[in-house]
Steps between C-alpha positions, in 0.01 A plus 500: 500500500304270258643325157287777319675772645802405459433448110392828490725697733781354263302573184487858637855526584625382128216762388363212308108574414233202568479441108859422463571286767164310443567512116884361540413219752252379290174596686208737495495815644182403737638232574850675644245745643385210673798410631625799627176571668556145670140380362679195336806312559670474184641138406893412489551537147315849507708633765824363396454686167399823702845467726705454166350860324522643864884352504420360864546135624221316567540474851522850558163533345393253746634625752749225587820720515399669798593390869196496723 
């Protein structure tokens, strides 16, 4: 599953619209759009403010806190 999905399978599970999420993490709509499409890779400081409204850690996000 890719970063973007993740974002948004979370944002969907909080029931958290596109516009709040992108609005409290400090970022455009399009460009969360973008993210959760996977058309960009958003930068650390983007998606550390998206795991703090989401109230994920970082690594989750990122997949880190999974075993392979």
């Amino acid at each position: 599953m890719s970063l973007g999905e993740r974002i948004r399978l979370q944002r969907e599970s909080l029931d958290l619209t596109r516009s709040y999420l992108a609005d409290k993490a400090e970022i455009s709509r399009q460009y969360l759009k973008q993210i959760e499409t996977s058309r960009v890779i958003p930068g650390v400081a983007s998606l550390s403010r998206i795991a703090v409204v989401l109230g994920v850690a970082l690594s989750e996000l990122l997949n880190l806190s999974q075993e392979n």
